[in-house]
Structure formats: structure tokens, C-alpha cells
C-alpha positions as CSV (number, residue, x, y, z in Angstrom):
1,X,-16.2,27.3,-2.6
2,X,-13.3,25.0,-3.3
3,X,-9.8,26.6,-3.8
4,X,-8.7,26.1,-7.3
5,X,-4.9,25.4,-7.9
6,X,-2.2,23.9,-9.6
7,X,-0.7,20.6,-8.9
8,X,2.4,22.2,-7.3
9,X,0.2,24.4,-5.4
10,X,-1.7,21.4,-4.1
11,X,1.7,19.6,-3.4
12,X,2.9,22.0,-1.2
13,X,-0.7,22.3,0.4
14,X,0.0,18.4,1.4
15,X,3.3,19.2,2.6
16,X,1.8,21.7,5.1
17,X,-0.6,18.8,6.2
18,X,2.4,16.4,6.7
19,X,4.6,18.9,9.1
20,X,1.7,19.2,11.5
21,X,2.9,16.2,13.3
22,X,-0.6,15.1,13.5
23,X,-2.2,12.0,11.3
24,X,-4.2,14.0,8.5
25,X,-5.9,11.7,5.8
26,X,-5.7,13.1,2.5
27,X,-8.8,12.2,-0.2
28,X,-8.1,13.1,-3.9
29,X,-11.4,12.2,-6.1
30,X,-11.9,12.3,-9.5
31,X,-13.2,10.9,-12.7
32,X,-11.2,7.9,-14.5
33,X,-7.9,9.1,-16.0
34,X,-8.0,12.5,-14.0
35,X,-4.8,11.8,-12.8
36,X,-5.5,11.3,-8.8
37,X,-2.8,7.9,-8.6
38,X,-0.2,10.4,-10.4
39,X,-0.8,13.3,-8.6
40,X,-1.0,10.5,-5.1
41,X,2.2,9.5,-5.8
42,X,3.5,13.3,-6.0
43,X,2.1,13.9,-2.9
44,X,3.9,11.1,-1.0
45,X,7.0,11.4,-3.2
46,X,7.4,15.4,-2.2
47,X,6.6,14.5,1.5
48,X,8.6,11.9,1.9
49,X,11.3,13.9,0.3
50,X,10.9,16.8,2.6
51,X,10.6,14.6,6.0
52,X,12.0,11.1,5.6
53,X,10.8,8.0,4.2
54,X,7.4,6.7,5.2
55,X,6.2,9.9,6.5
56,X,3.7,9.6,4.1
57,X,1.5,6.6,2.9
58,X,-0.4,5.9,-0.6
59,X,-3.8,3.9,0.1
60,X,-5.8,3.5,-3.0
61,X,-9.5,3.4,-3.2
62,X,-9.1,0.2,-6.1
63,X,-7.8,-2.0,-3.2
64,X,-11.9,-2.7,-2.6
65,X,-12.6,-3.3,-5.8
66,X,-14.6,-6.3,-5.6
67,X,-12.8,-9.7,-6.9
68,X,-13.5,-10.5,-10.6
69,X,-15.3,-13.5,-9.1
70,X,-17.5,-11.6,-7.0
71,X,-18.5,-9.4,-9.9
72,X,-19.0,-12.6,-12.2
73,X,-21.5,-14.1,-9.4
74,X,-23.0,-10.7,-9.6
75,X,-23.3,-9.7,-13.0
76,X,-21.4,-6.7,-12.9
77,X,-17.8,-7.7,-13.8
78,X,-18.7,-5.9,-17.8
79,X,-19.1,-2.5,-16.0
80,X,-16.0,-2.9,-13.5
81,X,-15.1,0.1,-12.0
82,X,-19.0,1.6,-11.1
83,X,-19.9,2.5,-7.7
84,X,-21.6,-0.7,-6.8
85,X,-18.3,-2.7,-8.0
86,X,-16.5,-2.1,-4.8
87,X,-16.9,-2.9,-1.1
88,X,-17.6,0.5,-0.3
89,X,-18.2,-0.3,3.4
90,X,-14.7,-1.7,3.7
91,X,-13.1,1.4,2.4
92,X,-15.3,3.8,4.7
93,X,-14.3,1.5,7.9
94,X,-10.5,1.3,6.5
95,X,-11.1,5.1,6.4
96,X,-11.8,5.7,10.3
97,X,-9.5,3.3,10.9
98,X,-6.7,5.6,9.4
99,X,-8.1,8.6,10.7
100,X,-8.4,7.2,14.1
101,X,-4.5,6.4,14.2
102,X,-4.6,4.3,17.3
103,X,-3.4,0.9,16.3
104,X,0.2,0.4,16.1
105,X,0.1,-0.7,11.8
106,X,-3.2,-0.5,10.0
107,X,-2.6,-2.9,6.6
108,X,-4.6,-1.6,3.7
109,X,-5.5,-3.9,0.3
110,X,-4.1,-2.2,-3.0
111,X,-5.4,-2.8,-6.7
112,X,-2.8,-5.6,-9.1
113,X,-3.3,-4.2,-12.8
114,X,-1.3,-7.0,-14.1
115,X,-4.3,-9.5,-12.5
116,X,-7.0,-6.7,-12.6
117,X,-7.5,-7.7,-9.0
118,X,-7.6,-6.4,-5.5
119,X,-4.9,-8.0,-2.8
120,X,-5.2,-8.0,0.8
121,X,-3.1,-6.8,3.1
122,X,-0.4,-5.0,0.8
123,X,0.0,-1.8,2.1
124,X,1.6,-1.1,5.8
125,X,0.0,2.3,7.4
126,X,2.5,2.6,10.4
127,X,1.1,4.8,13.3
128,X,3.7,7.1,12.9
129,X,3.1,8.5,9.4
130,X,1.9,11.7,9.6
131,X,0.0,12.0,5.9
132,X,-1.9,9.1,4.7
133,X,-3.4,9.8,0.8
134,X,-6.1,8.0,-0.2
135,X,-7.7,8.4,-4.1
136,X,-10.9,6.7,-5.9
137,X,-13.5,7.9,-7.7
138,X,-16.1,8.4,-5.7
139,X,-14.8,10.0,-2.4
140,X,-17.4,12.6,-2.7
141,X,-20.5,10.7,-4.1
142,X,-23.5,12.0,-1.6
143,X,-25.1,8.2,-1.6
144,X,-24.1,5.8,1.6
145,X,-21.6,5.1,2.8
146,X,-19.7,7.0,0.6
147,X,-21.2,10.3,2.1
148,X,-19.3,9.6,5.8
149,X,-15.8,10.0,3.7
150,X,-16.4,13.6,3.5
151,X,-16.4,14.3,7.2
152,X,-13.7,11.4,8.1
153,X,-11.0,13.2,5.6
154,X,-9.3,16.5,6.2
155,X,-9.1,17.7,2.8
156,X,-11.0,16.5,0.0
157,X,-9.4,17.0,-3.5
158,X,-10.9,16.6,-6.9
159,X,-8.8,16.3,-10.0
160,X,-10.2,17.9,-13.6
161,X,-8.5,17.6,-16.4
162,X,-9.8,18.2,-19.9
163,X,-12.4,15.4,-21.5
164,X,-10.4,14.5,-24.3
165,X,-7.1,14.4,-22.2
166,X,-8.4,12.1,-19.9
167,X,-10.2,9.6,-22.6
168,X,-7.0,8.9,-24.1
169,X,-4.7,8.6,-20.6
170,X,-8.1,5.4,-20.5
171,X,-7.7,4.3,-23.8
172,X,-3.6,4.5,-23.7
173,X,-3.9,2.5,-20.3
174,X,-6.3,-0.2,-21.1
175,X,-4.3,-0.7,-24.1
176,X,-1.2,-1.6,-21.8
177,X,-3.4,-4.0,-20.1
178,X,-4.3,-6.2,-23.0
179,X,-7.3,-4.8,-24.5
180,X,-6.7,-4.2,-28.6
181,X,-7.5,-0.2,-29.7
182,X,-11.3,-1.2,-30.6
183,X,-12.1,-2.6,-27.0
184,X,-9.8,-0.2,-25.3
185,X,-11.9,2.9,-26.7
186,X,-15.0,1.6,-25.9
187,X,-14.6,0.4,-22.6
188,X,-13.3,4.3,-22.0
189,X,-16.4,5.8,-23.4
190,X,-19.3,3.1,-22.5
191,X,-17.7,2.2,-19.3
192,X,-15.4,4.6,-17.8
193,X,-17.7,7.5,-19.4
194,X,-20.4,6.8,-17.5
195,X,-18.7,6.5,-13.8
196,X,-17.2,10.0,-14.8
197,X,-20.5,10.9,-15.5
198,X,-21.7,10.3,-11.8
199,X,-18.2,11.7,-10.1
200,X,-18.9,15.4,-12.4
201,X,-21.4,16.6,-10.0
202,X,-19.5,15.8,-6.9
203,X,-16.5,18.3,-8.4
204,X,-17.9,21.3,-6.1
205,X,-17.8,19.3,-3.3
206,X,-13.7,19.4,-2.8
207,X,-12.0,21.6,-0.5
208,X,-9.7,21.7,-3.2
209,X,-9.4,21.5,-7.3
210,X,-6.1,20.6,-8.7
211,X,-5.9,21.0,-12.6
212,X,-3.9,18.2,-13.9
């Protein structure tokens, strides 16, 4: 059964990870608007704080979103953020690569909202950080490839946070983005509604439940 927790209780959990002086690769899933980039950024900010910059490094899951192009060719760019709208391979091989810790600088893609597209090589993972944190929907779907992440983590995080809560951080955030209140609202329920749909079921899968 997962340990259940507040998100200072999970923080200091992370800073344990970090002052083991060996790479650990930190997963936080969730639904949209759960809160995993905020609570990501904690996470780095606290370690980072307690050991010195750049012990710890933020490597989101949206850098493999698939390019608005891509989706266009494919159909898919009206339900953007569903498990088949990323290059899921490319985040599970960027996973081991992490994990693995044997090249000198690993450089990870991260996710422009200003553009609403991914950009290569953004994000410097040097050898020497010790906690790398890593957050995205569907870190504990049970469908390949997604399944490997499970094993290639150390600890495996989902964040819960109430429905309502987490429907208007979406609507609030898509709003910032350019949608008007009409579009923004049902892009959160049609859209984002049904991806957290598919992560729900994967919630007893965490090591680790952090209510945000």
C-alpha cells in the first residue's frame, strides 16, 4: 500500500533521496492540474536549498509531447495531452538514460506553454546531480512502454487533489494561455477529463500519495 502524506512530508522524503549521494530518479504522476509541476518544483527548490544548486534536476514528462505538427498529420492535435499524444518511447529511453547515470550530461526536451510545443535539448542533467524529478501523467499507466517506468524509478508519486480543485487550476491555466472561459472549460472537462479518467486507476500504484 502506498504511504499517504502531505506535501511537506513528501518534500523531506525527496530530501532523504538526494543526500544519499547516489543518482535516484524521482517520478510524480498524476491527473491534469494535480499539482505534480508545483509540487516538482518544491522538490528541486528544497533540495537544492539544502545541498547547493544543481543537486537536483526538473525533467518534465511534456518535453515528449508530440509537435503540433505531428499531431495535425495524425489527427490527434484536438485531444492534446492523451496517452498516444506523446513519444512515450523517448521518455522511457530518456528514463534509463537518467537512471543509468553514466554519461557525463544527459540533455532532456522540456514543454514551451507560450508555443504549446516541446523543445529539444533544453534541460542539462549533469552526472553529478544526485536527484533527478521527473512528472507526467501517465508514469504509472500499465500499457507499454509506459509499464517499464515503474521499475526504472525509485519512487513513484501520485498527486490527488480534490475534482473540483483541479478543474479550475485547468480552466484558470488554459485561460492564461489564450483560450476564452467557454473553450477553456471544455477543453478541462472533454479533454483533460478524460486523460484523468485513465491516470485514476493507476493512483494505487505509487509508493507514495501526496495530497496537494
Amino acid at each position: 500500500m502506498p504511504v499517504e502524506g502531505s506535501v511537506d512530508e513528501a518534500v523531506e522524503r525527496a530530501v532523504e533521496l538526494a543526500s544519499s549521494g547516489r543518482r535516484a530518479v524521482l517520478g510524480i504522476a498524476g491527473a491534469p492540474g494535480a499539482g505534480k509541476s508545483t509540487l516538482a518544483r518544491r522538490v528541486v527548490a528544497a533540495v537544492d536549498d539544502r545541498f547547493g544548486p544543481g543537486t537536483a534536476v526538473q525533467v518534465p514528462m511534456d518535453g515528449f509531447h508530440l509537435a503540433n505538427v505531428a499531431l495535425d498529420s495524425l489527427g490527434r492535435h484536438d485531444r492534446k495531452g492523451a496517452v498516444d499524444t506523446f513519444d512515450a518511447d523517448g521518455y522511457v529511453a530518456l528514463v534509463r538514460r537518467l537512471v543509468a547515470a553514466d554519461e557525463p550530461v544527459v540533455w532532456a526536451p522540456d514543454f514551451d506553454r507560450r508555443v504549446d510545443e516541446p523543445v529539444a535539448g533544453s534541460i542539462a542533467v549533469p552526472r553529478a546531480a544526485t536527484l533527478v524529478v521527473s512528472e507526467g501523467n501517465y508514469l504509472l499507466d500499465d500499457t507499454e512502454p509506459w509499464a517499464a517506468l515503474r521499475d526504472l524509478f525509485t519512487e513513484t508519486w501520485s498527486c490527488v487533489v480534490d475534482d473540483g480543485v483541479r478543474v479550475d487550476r485547468l480552466v484558470g491555466r488554459h485561460m492564461r494561455h489564450g483560450r476564452d472561459h467557454e473553450a477553456a472549460v471544455r477543453w478541462a472537462i472533454d479533454v483533460d477529463g478524460v486523460n484523468a479518467a485513465r491516470v485514476a486507476p493507476t493512483v494505487s500504484r505509487a509508493s507514495r500519495i501526496v495530497r496537494t
